[in-house]
C-alpha positions in Angstrom: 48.8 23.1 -37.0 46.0 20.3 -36.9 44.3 20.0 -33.7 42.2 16.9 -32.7 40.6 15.7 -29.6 41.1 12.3 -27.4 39.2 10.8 -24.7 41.4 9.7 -21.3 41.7 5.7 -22.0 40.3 6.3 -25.7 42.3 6.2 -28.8 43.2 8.7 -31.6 44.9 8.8 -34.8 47.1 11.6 -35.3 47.0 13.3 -38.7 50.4 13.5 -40.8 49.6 13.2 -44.7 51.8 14.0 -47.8 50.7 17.5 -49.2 52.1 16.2 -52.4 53.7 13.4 -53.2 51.4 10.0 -53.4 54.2 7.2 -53.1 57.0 7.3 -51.2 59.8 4.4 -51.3 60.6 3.6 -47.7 64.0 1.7 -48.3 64.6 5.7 -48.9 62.3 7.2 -46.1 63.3 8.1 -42.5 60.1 8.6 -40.1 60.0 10.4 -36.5 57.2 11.1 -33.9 58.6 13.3 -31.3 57.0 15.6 -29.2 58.3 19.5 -28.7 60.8 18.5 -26.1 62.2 15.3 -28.5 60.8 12.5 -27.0 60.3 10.2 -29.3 56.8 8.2 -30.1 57.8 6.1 -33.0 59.8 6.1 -35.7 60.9 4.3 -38.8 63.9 3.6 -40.1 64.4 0.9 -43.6 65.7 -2.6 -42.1 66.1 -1.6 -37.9 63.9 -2.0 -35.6 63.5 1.1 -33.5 61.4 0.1 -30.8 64.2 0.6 -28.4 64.3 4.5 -29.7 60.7 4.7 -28.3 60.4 6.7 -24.5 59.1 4.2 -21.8 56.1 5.7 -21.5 54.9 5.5 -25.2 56.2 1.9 -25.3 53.4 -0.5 -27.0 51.3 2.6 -27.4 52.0 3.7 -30.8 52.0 2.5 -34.1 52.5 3.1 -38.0 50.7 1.1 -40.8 53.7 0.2 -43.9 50.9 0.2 -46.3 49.6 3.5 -45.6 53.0 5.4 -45.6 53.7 3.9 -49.4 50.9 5.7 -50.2 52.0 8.9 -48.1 49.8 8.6 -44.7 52.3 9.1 -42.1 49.9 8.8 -39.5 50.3 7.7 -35.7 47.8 5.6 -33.8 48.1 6.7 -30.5 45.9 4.1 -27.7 45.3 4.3 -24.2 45.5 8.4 -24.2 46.1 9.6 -21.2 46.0 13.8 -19.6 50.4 13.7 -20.0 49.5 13.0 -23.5 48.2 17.1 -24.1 50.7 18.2 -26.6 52.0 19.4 -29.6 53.7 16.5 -31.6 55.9 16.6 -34.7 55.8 14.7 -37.2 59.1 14.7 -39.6 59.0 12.8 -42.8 63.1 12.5 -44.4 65.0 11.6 -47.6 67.1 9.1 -46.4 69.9 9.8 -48.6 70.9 12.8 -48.0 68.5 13.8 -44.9 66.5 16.5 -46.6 62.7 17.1 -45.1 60.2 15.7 -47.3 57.8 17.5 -45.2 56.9 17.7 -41.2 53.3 18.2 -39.9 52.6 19.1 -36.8 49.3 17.9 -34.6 48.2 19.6 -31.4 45.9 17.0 -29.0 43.7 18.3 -26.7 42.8 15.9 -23.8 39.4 15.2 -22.1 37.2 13.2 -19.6 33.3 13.7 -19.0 32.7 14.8 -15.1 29.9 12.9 -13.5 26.4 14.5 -13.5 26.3 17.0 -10.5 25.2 16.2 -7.2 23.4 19.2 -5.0 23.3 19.1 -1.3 21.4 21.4 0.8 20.7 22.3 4.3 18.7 25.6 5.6 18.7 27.7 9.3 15.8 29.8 7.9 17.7 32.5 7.7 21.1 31.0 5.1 20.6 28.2 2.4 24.0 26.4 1.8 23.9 24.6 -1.2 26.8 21.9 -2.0 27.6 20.5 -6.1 30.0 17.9 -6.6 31.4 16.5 -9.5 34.2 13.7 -9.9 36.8 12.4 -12.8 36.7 14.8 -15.5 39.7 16.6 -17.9 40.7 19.3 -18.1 39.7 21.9 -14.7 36.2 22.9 -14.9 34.7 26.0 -14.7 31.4 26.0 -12.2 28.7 28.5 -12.4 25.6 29.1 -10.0 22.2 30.7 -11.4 19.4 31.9 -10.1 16.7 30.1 -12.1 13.8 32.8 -10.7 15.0 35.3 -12.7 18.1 33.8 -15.2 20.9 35.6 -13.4 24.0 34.8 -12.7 25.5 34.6 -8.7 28.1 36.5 -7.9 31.4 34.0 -7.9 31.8 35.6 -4.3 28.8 34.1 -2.9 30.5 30.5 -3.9 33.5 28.6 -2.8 35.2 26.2 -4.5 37.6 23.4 -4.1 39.4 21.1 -6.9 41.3 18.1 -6.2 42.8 15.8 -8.6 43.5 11.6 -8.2 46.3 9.7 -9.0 45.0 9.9 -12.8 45.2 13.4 -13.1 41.7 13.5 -13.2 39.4 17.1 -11.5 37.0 16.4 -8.8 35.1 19.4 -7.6 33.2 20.9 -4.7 31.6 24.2 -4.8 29.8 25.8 -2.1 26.8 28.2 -2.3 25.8 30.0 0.7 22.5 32.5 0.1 19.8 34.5 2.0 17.1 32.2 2.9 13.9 33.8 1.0 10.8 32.1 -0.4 10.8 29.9 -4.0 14.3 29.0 -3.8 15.5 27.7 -7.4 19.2 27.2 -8.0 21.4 25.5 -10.5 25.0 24.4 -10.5 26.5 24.2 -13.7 29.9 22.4 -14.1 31.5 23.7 -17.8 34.2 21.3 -19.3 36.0 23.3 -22.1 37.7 20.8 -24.1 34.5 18.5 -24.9 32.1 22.2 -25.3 29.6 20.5 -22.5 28.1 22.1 -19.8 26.3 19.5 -16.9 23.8 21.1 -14.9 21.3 20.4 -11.8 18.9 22.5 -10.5 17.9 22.3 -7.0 14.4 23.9 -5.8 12.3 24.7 -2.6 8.8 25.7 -3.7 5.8 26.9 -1.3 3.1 24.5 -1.5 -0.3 25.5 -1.5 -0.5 24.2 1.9 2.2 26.3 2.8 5.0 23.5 3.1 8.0 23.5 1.1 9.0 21.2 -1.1 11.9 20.1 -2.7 13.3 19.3 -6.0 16.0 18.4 -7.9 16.0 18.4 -11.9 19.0 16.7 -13.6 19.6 18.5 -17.3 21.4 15.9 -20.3 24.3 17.7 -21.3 24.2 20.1 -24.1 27.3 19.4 -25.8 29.1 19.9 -29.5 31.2 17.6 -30.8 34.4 19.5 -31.1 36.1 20.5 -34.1 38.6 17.5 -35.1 40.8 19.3 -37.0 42.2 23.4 -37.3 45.0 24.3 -39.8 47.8 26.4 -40.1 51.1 25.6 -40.2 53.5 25.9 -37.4 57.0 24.0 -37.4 59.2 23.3 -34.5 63.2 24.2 -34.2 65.1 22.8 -37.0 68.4 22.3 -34.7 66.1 20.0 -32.2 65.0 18.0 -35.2 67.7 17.0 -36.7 69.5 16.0 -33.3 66.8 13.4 -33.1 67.8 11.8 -36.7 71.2 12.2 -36.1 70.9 10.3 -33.0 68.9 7.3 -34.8 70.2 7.3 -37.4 73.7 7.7 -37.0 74.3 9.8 -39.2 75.9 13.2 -38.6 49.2 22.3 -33.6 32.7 25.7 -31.9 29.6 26.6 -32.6 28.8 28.6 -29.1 25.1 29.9 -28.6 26.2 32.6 -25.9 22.7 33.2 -23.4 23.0 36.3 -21.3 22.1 36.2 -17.6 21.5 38.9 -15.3 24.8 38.8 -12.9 24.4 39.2 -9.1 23.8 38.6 -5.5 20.4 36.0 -5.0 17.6 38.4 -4.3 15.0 36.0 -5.0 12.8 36.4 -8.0 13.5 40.4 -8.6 17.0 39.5 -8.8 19.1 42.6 -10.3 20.1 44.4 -13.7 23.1 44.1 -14.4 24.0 42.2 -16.7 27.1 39.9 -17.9 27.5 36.8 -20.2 28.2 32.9 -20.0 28.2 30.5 -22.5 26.0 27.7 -23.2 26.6 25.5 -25.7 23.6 23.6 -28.0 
């Protein structure tokens, strides 16, 4: 299976090339997009025009060049990607005369959308800080982490709260609230993981005792550190046969990181002793 990536509005070409053969004659070739379910993306079939094959939602979406599939490149641009478009699609490449496989290949996509840089809130009673990161209109569910930037550990996920929503896109926002013991030299940071694009967005969010003895406050916005993902994994993976050919017989008519890992300490905020245990999170460079 070939994985790639796609942005939500971007486009993507996905990857369905002849192991073998360099020419094909396509008054003699049969071609079907489909996903695992058999809907149907785009296909190609000598003389007919099978637009009208093609499900609503991939209508004027899709595309195959003639030119490239002489020469054995079977592959699907797909525009305008959106989050329904994270699947496994097959792509199913047929003899036309007697409706033998030439081959199939089949590409997984994996969907995303960058979150917006997080936003800390904070209020204080002297005794409890409450600190709130948001984060709005990313792909897929992100994973949020707080750490204690006195000593590099990592907050308990009990000490936080948080709460996902999605719009009418599909797209995650999130709110996560921190509540901690007031104590002096207060520095936090709210991390907001996104999985699919490897990228972590983090803010820290500090109160510092002043020589005068006045606190200050301060916020420091880090640029993602983020890989490009990997465009492409392999190893072959087929879908059911009996699904496959119900598709051409209907058309027809015929009868599938580089990770720097940092360990933090992992706990409840105890200021700048924190505590020893210790547990991992990834960050990625």
């Amino acid at each position: 299976m070939e994985e790639v990536h796609g942005m939500v509005g971007g486009n993507v070409d996905l990857s369905c090339i002849s192991p073998e053969r360099k020419h094909f004659d396509l008054n003699k070739t049969l071609v079907y997009w489909q996903t695992k379910n058999n809907v149907l993306l785009n296909s190609y079939i000598p003389g007919e025009d099978t637009s009208k094959y093609i499900h609503l939602k991939y209508q004027n979406r899709t595309s195959l060049t003639l030119e490239k599939m002489e020469k054995g490149d079977f592959s699907l641009h797909l525009s305008n990607i959106t989050i329904e478009d994270e699947l496994e699609f097959a792509c199913i490449v047929v003899n036309k005369s007697n409706t033998e496989f030439f081959f199939t290949s089949i590409v997984n996509l994996r969907v995303a959308a960058n979150y917006s840089v997080p936003i800390v809130d904070d209020k204080t009673n002297n005794t409890e800080v409450i600190f709130t990161c948001t984060s709005h209109n990313g792909f897929p569910k992100p994973k949020v982490y707080w750490v204690n930037k006195t000593d590099n550990s990592l907050l308990n996920q009990s000490l936080q709260n948080d709460t996902f929503t999605t719009n009418e896109k599909g797209l995650f926002s999130v709110s996560s609230v921190l509540k901690i013991t007031w104590t002096p030299n207060i520095s936090i940071e709210c991390c907001i993981e996104n999985v699919n694009l490897q990228q972590n967005l983090t803010v820290q969010s500090s109160f510092l005792l002043s020589p005068g003895g006045n606190f200050i406050r301060q916020t420091i916005t880090t640029p993602p550190n983020q890989l490009k993902p990997p465009e492409k994994t392999t190893n072959t993976v087929f879908f059911t046969i009996f699904g496959i050919l119900l598709v051409i017989l209907l058309i027809v008519g015929i009868g599938s990181r580089k990770l720097c890992k940092k360990k933090h300490r992992y706990g409840d905020y105890t200021g700048p002793q924190g505590n020893r245990q210790m547990a991992e999170t990834t960050e990625y460079i």
